[in-house]
C-alpha positions as CSV (number, residue, x, y, z in Angstrom):
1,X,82.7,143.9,117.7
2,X,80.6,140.9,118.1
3,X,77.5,143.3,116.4
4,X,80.0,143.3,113.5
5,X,80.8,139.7,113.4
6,X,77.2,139.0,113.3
7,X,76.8,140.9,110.4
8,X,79.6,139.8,108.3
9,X,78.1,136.1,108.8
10,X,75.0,137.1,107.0
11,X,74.4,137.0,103.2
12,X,73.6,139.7,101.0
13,X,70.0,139.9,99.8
14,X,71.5,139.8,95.9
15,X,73.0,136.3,97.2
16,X,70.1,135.0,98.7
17,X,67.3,136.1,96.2
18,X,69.7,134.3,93.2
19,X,69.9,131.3,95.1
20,X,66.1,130.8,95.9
21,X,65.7,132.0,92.3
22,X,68.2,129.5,91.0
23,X,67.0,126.9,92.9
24,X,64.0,127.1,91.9
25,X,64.1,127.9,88.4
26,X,66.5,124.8,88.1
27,X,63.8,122.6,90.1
28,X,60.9,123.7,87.2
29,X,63.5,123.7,84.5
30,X,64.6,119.4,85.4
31,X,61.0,119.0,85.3
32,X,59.9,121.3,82.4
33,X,62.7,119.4,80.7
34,X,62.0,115.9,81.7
35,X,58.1,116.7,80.7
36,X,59.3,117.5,76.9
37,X,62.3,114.8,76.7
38,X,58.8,112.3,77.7
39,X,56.7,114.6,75.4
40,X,59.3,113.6,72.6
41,X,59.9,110.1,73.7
42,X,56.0,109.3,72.6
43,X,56.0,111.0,69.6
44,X,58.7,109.9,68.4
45,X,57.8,106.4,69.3
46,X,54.3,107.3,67.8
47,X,55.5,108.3,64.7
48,X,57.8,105.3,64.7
49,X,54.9,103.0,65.2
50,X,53.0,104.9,62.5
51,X,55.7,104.9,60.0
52,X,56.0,100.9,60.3
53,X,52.1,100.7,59.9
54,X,52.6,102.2,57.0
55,X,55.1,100.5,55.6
56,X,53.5,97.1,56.8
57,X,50.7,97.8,54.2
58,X,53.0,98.9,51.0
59,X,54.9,96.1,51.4
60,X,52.7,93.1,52.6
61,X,51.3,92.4,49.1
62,X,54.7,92.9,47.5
63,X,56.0,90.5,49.7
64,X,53.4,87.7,49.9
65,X,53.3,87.5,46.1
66,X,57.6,86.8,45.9
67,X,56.6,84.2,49.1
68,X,54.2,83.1,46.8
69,X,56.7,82.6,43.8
70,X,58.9,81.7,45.6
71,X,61.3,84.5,44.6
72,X,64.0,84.7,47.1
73,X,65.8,87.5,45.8
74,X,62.8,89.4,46.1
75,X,62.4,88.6,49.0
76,X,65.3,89.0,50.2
77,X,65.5,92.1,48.7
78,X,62.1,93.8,50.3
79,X,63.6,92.4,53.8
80,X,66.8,94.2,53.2
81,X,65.1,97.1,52.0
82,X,63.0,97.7,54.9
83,X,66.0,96.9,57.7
84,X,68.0,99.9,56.3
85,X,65.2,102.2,57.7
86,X,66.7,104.2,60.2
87,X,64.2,103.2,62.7
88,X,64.1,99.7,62.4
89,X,66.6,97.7,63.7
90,X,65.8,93.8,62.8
91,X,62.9,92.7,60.1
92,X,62.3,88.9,60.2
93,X,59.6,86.6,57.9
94,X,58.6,83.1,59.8
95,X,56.4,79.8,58.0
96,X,53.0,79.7,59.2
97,X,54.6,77.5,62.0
98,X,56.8,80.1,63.1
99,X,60.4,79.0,61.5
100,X,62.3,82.2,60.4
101,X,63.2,81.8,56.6
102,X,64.0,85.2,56.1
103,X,66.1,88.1,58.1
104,X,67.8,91.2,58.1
105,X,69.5,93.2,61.3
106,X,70.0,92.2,64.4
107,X,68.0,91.9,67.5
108,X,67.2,90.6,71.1
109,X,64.7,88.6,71.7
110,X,64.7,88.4,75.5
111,X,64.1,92.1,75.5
112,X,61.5,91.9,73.0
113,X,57.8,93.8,74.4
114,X,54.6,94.7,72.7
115,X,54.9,98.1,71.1
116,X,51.9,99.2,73.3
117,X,54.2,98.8,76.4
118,X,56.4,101.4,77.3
119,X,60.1,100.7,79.0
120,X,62.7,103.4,79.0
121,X,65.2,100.3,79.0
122,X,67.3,101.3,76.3
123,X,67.9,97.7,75.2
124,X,63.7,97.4,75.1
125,X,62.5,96.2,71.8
126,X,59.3,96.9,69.9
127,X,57.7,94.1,67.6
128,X,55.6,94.7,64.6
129,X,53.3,91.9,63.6
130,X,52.0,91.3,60.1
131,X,49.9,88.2,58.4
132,X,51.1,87.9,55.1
133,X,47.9,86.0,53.2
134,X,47.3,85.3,49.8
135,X,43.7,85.2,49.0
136,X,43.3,82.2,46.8
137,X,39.5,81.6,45.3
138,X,37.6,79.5,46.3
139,X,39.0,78.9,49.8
140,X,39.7,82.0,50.4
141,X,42.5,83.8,52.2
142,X,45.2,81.1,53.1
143,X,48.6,82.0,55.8
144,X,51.6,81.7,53.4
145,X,53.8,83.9,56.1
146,X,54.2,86.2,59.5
147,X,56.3,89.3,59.0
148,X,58.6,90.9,62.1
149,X,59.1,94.6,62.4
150,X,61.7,95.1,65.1
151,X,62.0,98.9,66.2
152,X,63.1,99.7,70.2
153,X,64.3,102.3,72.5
154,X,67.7,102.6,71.1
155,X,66.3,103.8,67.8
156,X,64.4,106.2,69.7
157,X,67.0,107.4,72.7
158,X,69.1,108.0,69.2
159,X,66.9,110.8,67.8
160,X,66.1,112.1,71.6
161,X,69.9,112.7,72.1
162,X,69.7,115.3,69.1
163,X,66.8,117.2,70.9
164,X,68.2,116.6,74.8
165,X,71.5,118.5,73.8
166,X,69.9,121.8,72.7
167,X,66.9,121.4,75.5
168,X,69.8,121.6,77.9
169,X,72.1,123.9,76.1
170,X,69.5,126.3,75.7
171,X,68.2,126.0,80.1
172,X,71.7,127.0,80.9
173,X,71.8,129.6,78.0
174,X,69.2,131.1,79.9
175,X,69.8,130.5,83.5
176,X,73.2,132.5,82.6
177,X,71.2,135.5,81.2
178,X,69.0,135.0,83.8
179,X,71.3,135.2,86.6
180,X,72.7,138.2,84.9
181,X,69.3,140.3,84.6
182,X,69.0,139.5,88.4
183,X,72.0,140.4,89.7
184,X,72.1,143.9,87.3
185,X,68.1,144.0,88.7
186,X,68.8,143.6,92.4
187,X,72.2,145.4,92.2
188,X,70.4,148.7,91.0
189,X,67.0,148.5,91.9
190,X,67.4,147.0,95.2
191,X,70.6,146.6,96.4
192,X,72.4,149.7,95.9
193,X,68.8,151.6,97.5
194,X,69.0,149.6,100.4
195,X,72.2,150.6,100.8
196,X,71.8,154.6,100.5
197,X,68.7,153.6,102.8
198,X,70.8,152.2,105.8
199,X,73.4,155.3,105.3
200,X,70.3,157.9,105.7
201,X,69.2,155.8,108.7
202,X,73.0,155.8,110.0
203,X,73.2,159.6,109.9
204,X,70.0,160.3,111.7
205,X,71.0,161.7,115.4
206,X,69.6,159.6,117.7
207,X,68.9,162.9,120.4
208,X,66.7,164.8,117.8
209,X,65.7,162.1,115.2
210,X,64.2,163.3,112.1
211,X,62.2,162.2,109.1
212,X,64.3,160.9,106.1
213,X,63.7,161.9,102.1
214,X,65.2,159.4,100.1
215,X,65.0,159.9,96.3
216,X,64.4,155.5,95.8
217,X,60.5,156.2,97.6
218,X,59.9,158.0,94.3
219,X,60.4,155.1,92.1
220,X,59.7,151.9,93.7
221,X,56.5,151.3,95.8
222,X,57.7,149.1,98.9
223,X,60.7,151.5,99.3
224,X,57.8,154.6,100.0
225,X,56.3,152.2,102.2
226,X,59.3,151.5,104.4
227,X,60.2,155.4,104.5
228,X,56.5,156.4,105.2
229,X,56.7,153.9,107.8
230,X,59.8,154.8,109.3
231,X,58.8,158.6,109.4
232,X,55.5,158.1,110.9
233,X,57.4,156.4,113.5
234,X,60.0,159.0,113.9
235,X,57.2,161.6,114.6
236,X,55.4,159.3,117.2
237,X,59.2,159.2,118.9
238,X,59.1,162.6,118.5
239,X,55.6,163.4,120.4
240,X,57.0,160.6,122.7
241,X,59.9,162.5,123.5
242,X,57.8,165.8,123.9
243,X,55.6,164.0,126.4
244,X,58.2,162.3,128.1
245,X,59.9,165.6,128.5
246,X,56.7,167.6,130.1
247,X,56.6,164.4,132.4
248,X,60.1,164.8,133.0
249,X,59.9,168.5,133.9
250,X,56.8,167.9,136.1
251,X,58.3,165.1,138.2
252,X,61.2,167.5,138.6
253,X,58.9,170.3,139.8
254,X,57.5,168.4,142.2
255,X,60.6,166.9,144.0
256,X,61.6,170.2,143.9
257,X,58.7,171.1,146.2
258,X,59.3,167.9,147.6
259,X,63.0,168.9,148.4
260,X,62.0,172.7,149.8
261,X,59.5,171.1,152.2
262,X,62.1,168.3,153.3
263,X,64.2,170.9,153.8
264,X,62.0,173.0,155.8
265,X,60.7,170.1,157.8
266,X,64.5,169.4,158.8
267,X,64.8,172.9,160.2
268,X,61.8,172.2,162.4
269,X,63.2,168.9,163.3
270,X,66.6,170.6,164.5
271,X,64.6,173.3,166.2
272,X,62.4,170.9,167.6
273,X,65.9,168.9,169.1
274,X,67.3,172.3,170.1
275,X,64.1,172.9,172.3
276,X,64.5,169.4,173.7
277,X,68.6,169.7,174.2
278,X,67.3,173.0,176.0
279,X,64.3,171.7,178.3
280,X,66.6,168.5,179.0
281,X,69.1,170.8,180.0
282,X,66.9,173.3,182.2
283,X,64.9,169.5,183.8
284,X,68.7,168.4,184.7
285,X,70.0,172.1,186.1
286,X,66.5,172.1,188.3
287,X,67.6,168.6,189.8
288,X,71.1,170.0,190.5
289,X,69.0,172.6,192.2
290,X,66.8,171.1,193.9
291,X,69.4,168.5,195.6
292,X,71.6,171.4,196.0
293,X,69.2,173.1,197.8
294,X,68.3,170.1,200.1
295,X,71.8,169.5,200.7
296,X,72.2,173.0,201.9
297,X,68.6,173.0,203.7
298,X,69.3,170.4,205.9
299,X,72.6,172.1,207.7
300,X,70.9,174.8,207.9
301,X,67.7,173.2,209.6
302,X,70.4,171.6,211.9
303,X,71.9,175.6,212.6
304,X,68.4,177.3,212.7
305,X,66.6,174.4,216.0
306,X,70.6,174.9,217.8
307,X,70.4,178.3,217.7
308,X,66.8,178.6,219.0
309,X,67.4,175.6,221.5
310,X,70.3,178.2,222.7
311,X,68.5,181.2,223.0
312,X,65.6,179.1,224.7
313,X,68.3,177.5,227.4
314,X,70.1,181.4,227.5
315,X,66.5,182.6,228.2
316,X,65.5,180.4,230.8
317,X,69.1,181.0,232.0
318,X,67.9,184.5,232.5
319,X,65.1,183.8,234.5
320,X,66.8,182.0,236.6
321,X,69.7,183.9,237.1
322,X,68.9,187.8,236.2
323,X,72.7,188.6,236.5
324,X,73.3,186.1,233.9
């Protein structure tokens, strides 16, 4: 039971391999995906920055020559103009001594930066600079204004948000059909095998083990490897058992000798005590025997010298008295 317990806690390998997969993929995905959002981010802020060049050179003479005049509608006009860009959000046009005379849009000015900077504040501002000069023979080029190109992040996080979307749209389009591919890939090619594996290994008897064929070894390398394995062991098992078994039948033979000449050597033994019981019984008779006889020796001692100190007395009775 707690074998089965143990095994109900684990995770199937289809779990497991998806979830190192998954994690994975989603780690290289966030940063594939941050790489091109960062990609975009600079060329869109490059194009940006090229597109405001660009339009800093058709419209700088256009623009000095109604500063010139004097033509505020014009001027007006061109400022107007080039604040409806999409990508520029405030355009200004400041005196030589920096007074703003003309504007258009809106801006910060706190959160202004160079446009060489980069910030991924989204309130970060990039300025455009422009000399507008007039050249005037014989002095030469004279300051008649400063134009302000005002572009930022904002303009920039607004065309990124229509390229994020899809970026991420299309990562979890495919981390679904990727998930799928593995679990139909692992499910048929390596789960279900496994399975019909461990059954073939369950039904082998454990008294006479023996090699296994599975059909999977034909297809898939590792699988070959594992059975080739496991059947090369089998057969050393099997020469194990074989010399186990001649050990087994030789140790036996021999305490079967053993056992005959323990045997054998316990006979002696009781002989051996039956001698002794015998010889201790013959020792102790002869000491009956012997005290026996000097208890009986002794009286008749005592009869034997009174019946010769009688006949000696009777016989010198005799000569004494031959009548007696």
């Amino acid at each position: 039971m707690k074998r089965q317990l143990q095994i109900e806690g684990k995770n199937s390998i289809t779990f497991e391999v998806i979830r190192y997969i998954t994690f994975y993929y989603f780690s290289v995905a966030i940063f594939l995906t941050l790489s091109q959002v960062a990609l975009d981010y600079f060329q869109i802020k490059k194009n940006i920055e090229l597109q405001i060049q660009e339009l800093k050179a058709s419209v700088s003479e256009s623009l000095t020559n109604s500063l010139w005049e004097f033509n505020e509608i014009q001027t007006q006009a061109i400022i107007d103009g080039i604040a409806k860009i999409p990508t520029i959000t405030h355009v200004s046009v400041l005196n030589p001594d920096n007074t703003v005379i003309y504007s258009a849009g809106q801006t910060k000015e706190k959160s202004v930066v160079e446009p060489s900077n980069m910030f991924f504040d989204p309130e970060a501002v990039f300025v455009f600079k422009k000399d507008l000069k007039k050249n005037l023979p014989p002095q030469g080029q004279n300051l008649i204004g400063k134009l302000r190109i005002y572009s930022g992040n904002q303009v920039i996080y607004e065309q990124l948000s229509g390229i994020v979307f899809p970026i991420i749209v299309n990562s979890i389009l495919k981390t679904i059909f990727l998930w799928t591919i593995l679990i139909v890939f692992f499910n048929n090619k390596l789960k279900a095998p496994l399975d019909q594996f461990v059954k073939s290994l369950s039904e082998i008897n454990p008294k006479n083990p023996t090699t296994v064929d599975l059909e999977i070894s034909k297809d898939i390398l590792e699988f070959a490897r594992i059975q080739n394995t496991f059947n090369d062991l089998i057969e050393q098992l099997t020469n194990y058992k074989e010399v186990l078994e001649a050990i087994v039948e030789n140790k036996t033979e021999l305490l079967k000798e053993k056992s005959e000449e323990a045997v054998e050597l316990i006979d002696k033994l009781k002989n051996a005590q039956s001698q002794l019981i015998k010889q201790e019984k013959l020792s102790s008779l002869g000491i009956l025997s012997a005290g026996i006889a000097h208890e009986l020796k002794n009286p008749l001692n005592l009869s034997k010298n009174t019946t010769v100190m009688i006949r000696d007395l009777l016989n010198e009775k005799r000569d004494v008295d031959p009548e007696f």
